[in-house]
TORSE-777324 format. One record per residue: residue in one letter; x, y, z of N, C-alpha, C in turn. Coordinates in steps of 0.001 Angstrom, whole numbers, padded with zeros to 6 digits, always signed. Layout:
REM residues N
AXYZXYZXYZ...
***
This chain:
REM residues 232
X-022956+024806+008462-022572+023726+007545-021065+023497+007632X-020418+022333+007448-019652+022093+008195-018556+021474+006788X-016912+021825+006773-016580+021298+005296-017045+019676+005201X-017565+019677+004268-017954+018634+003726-017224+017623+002484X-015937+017240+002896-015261+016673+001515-015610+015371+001314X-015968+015217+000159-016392+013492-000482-015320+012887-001025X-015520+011731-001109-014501+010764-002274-014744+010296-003631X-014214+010753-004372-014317+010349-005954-013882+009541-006392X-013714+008139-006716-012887+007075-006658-011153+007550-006480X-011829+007335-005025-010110+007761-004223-009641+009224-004066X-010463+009951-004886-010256+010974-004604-010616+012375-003820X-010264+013281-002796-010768+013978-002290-011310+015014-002966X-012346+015444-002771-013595+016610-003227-014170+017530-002913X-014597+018628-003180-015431+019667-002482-016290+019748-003370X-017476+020232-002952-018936+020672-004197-018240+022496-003591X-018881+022973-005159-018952+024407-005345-020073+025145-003946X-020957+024293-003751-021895+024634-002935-021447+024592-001828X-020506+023700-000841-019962+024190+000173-018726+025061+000441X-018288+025179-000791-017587+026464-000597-018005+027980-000793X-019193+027679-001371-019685+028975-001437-020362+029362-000118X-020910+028475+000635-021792+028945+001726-020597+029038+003423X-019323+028462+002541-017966+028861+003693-017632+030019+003376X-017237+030565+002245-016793+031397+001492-017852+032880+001744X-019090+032507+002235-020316+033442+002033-019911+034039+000659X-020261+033586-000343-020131+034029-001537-021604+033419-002244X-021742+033895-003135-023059+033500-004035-022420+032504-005357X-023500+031203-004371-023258+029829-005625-023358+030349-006812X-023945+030850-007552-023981+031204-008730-022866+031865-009125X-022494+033061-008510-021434+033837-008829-020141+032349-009003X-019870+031279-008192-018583+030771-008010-019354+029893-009061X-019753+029594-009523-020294+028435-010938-019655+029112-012330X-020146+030979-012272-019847+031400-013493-017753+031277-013426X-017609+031892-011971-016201+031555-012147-015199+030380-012428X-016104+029102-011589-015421+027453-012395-015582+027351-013743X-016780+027626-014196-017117+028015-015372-015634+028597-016553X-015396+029868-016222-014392+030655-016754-013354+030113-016640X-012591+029662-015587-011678+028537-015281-011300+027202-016494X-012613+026943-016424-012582+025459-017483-012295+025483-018876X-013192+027364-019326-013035+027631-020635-011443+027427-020959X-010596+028711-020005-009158+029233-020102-008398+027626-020306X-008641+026758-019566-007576+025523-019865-008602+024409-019707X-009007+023566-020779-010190+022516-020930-009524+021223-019914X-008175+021153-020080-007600+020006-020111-007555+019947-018454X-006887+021318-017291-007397+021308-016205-008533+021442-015725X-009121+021809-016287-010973+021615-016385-011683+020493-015932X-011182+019809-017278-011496+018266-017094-010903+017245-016015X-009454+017713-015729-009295+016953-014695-009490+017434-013463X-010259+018651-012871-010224+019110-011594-011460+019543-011263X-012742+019313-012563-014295+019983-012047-014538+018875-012808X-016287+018228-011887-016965+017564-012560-018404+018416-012154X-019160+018398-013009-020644+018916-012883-021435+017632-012385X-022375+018335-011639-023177+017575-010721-024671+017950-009985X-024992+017856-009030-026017+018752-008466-026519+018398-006845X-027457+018779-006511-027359+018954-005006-028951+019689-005031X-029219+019351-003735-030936+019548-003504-031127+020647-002726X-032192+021721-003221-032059+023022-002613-032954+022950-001293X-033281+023820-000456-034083+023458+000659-035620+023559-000402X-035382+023786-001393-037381+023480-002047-037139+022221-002846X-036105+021257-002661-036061+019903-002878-035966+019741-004151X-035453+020755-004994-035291+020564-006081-033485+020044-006466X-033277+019806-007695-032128+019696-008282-031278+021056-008906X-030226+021049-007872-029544+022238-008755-028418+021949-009494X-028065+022636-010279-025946+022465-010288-025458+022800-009398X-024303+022063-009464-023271+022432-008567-021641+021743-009723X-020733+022339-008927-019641+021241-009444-018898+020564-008173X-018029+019243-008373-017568+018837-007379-016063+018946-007906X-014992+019763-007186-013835+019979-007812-012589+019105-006392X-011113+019200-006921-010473+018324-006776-009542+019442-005720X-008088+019178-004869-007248+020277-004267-007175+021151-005207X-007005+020974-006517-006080+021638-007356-007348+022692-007734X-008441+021900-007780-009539+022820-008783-010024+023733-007812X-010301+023725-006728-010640+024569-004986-009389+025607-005067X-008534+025065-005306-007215+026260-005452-007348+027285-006252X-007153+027055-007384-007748+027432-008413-008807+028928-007853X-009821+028337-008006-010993+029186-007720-010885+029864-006532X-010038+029306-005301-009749+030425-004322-008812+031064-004375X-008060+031093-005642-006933+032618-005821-007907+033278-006205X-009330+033440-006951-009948+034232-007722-011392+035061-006424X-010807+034342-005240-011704+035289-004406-010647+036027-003115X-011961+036680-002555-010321+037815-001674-011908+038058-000417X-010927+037965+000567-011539+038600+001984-011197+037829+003237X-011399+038754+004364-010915+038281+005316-011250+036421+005657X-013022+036433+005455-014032+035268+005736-012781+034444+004599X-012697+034666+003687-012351+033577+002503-011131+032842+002909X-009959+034340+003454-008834+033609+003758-008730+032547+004958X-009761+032817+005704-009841+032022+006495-010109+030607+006687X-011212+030541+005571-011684+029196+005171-010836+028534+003901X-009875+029133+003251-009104+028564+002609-008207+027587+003370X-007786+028353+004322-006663+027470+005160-007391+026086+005851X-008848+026982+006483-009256+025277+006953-009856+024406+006165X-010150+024605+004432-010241+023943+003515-008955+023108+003226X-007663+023645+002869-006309+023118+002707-006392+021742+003840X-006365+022265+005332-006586+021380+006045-007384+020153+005984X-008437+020648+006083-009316+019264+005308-008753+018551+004270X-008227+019078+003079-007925+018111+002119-006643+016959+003014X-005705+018039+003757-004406+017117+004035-004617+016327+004949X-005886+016403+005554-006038+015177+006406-007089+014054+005954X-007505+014553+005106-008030+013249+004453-007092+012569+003131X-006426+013404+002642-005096+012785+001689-004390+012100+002533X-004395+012491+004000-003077+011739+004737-004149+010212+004810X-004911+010588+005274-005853+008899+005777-005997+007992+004447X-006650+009011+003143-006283+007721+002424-004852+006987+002065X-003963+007845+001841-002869+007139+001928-002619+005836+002761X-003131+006206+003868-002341+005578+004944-003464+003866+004909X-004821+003932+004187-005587+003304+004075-005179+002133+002810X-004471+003093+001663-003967+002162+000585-003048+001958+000867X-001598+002281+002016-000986+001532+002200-001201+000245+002944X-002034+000643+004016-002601-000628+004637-002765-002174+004141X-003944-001432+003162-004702-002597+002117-003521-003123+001308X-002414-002320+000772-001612-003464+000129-000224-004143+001159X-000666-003512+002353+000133-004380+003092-000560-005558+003125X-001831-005526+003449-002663-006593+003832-002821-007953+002753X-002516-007422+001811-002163-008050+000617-001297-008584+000462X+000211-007998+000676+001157-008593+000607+001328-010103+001881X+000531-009498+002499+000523-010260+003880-000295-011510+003525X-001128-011164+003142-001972-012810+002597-000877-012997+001490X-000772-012914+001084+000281-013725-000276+001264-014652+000774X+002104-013709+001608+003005-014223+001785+002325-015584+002671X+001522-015774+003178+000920-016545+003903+000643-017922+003101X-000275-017693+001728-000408-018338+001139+000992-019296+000258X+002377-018016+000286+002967-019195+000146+004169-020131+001023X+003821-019581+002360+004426-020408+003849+003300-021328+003782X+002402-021812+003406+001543-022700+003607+002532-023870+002563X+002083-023022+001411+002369-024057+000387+004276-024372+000576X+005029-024159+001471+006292-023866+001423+006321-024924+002645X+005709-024708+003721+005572-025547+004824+005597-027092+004350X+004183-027428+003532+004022-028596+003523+005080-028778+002269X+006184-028622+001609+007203-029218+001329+008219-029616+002272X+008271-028444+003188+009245-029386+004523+009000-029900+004608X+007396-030396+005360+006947-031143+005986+007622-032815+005414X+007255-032833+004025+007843-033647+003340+009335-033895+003041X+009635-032761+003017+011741-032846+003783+012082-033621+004823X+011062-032772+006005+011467-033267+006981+011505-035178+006948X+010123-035897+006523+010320-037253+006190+011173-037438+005639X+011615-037103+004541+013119-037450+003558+014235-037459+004335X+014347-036952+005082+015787-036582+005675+015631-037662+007362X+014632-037912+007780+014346-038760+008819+014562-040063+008330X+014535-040538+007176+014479-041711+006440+015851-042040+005820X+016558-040544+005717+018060-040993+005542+018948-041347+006602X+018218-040792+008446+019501-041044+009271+019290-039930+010274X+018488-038637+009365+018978-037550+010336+018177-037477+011406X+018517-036926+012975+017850-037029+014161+017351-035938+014282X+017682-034498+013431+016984-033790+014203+016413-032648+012844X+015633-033403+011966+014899-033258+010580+013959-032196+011153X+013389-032106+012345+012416-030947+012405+012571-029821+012775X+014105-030103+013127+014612-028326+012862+014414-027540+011859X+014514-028348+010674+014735-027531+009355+013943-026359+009120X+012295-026730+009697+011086-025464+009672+011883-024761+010077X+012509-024254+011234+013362-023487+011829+014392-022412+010827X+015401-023569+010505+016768-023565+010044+016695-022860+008890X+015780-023268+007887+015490-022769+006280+015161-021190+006937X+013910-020999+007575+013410-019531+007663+014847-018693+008115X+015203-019255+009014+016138-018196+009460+017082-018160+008614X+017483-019406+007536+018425-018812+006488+017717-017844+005411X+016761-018057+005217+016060-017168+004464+016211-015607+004812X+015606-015924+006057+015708-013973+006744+017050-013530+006763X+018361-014455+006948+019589-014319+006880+020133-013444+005237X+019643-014414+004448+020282-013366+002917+019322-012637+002984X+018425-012175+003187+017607-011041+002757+017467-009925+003989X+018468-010081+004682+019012-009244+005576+018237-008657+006445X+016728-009072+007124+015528-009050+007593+015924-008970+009118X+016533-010019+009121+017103-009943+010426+017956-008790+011147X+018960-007969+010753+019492-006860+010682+018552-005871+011059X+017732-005820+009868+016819-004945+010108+016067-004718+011388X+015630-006142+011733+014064-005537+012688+015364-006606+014047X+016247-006256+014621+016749-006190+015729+016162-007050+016719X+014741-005934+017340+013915-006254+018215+013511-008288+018018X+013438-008371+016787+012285-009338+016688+013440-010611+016474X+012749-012136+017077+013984-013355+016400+013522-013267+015594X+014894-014192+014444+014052-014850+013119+013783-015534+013266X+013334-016991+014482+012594-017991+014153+010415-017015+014611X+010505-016138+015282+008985-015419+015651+008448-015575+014584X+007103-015355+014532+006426-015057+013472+006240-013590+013918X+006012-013017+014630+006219-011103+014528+006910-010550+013851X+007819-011279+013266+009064-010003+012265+008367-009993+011018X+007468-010801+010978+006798-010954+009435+005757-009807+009432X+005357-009547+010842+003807-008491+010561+005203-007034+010804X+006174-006954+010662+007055-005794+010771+008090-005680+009635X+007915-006508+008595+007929-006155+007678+007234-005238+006404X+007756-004622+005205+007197-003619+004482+006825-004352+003642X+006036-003731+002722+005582-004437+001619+006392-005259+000327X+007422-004288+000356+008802-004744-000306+009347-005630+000361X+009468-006223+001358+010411-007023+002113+009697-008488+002031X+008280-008097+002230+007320-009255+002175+007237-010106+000531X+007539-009038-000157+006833-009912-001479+008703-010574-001886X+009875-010043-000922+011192-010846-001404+010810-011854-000588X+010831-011856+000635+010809-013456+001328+009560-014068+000445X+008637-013810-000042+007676-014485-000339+008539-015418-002001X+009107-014891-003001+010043-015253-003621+010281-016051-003032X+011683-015322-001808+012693-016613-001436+012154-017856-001160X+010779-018001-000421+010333-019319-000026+010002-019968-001204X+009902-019485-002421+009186-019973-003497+010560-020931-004280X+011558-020055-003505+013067-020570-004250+013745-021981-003500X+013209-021681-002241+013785-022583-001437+012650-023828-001835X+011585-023625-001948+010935-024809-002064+010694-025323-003380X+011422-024451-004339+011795-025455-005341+012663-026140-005537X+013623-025709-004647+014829-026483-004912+014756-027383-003794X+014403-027404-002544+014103-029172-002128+013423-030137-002804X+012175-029355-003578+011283-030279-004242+012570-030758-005272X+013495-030091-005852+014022-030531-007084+015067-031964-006370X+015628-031428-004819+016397-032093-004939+015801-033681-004181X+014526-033346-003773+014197-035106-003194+013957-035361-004737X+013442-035282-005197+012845-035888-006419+013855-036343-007573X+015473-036017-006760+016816-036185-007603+017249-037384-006759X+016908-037712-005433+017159-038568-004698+019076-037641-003740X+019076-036582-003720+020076-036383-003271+019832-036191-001529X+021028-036324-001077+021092-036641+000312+020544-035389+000762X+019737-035269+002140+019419-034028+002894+019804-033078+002891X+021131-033083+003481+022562-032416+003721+022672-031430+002554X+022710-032486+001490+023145-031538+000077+021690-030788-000113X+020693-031360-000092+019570-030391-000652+019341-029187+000013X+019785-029429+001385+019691-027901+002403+020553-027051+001796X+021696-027491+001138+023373-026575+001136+022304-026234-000308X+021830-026769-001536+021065-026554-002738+020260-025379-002421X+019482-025190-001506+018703-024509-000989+018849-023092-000614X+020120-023436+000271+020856-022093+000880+021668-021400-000424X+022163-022004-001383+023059-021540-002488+021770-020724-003361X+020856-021386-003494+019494-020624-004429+019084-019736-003660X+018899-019719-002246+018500-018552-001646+019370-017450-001764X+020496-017468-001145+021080-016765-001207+021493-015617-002780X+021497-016998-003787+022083-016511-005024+020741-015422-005299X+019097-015678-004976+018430-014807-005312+018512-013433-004272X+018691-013764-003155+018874-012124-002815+019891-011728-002763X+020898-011908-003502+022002-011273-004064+021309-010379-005241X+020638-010899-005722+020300-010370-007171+019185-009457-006604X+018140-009236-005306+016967-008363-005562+018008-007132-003941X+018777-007313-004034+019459-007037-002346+019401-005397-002851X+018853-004633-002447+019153-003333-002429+020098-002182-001304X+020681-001255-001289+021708-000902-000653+020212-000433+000869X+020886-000499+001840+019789-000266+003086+020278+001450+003593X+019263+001981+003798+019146+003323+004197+019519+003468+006270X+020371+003638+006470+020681+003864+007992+020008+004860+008621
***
């Protein structure tokens, strides 16, 4: 039988029953000891054993408990032998490699998150250029479809993005999937800043020129304010 750790909403697990049959120890004997455990402190009790059960080879329902790193710890200071020490360590192991994966799983998912957001609001950020760009074609200017360009890279400019990821331009869209989750939800802001303030300033009737310089002054003025010192 092979360690067997489950997930408890999010959390890693062992049943009493596979540690007892790693442990070669008698399930019963390690029940009365979680048992004793739970009495001495209710409060780690409660947060590190849950009671449960598990099917014997005569297909019945037994107890068991399903306990947490802390609660497996616990109960393996209270046993001793060569077999035990052994399977403690490749128990430890097990937990740290499945603590490492979920981690690395919820960071994922709220990257992935941050990543649709930010998406959702370059969409909605886009089609205000888009509408810049007409405004500013209608005043004179020849080369209005830079701005998609011009804005992002001032954007990545105050929020110092660019610095950062070296490798990548700021006009790519790759520096965006190499950004952190923190970095993503400021540009996602900044675009929110920049595209209010073109919206504010066609709808003021002010010249192009000035609404870009409007733009760059609000951008900037906000990552002044979220700019944190950068780690070398």
């Amino acid at each position: 039988m092979n360690i067997a750790l489950i997930k408890v909403n999010g959390v890693p697990m062992v049943t009493s029953k596979n540690v007892a049959d790693k442990f070669d120890k008698g399930h019963r004997d390690l029940l009365v000891k979680i048992r004793k455990i739970i009495s001495m402190d209710r409060s780690f009790g409660e947060r590190n054993y849950s009671l449960s059960s598990y099917k014997s080879d005569q297909n019945k329902d037994l107890p068991c408990y399903v306990m947490t790193r802390d609660g497996f710890t616990m109960l393996a200071m209270e046993l001793s032998g060569k077999k035990v020490f052994e399977w403690k360590i490749k128990f430890i192991d097990a937990f740290n490699a499945m603590e490492k994966e979920l981690l690395k799983r919820n960071g994922d998912l709220e990257w992935k998150q941050a990543r649709l957001q930010i998406k959702e609001t370059r969409k909605s950020f886009t089609d205000v250029v888009k509408e810049f760009v007409s405004y500013a074609t209608e005043q004179g200017s020849r080369s209005a479809s830079m701005y998609y360009m011009n804005i992002t890279k001032m954007e990545y400019a105050a929020l110092e993005l660019t610095q950062q990821h070296k490798g990548a331009k700021a006009d790519k869209k790759n520096l965006r999937d190499m950004l952190d989750c923190m970095d993503l939800s400021f540009l996602s802001a900044a675009e929110h800043v920049a595209k209010n303030a073109i919206k504010q300033g066609m709808e003021s009737g002010m010249n192009y020129k000035d609404i870009y310089k409007l733009a760059k002054e609000r951008v900037f003025s906000y990552a002044d304010a979220v700019k944190l010192p950068r780690l070398n």
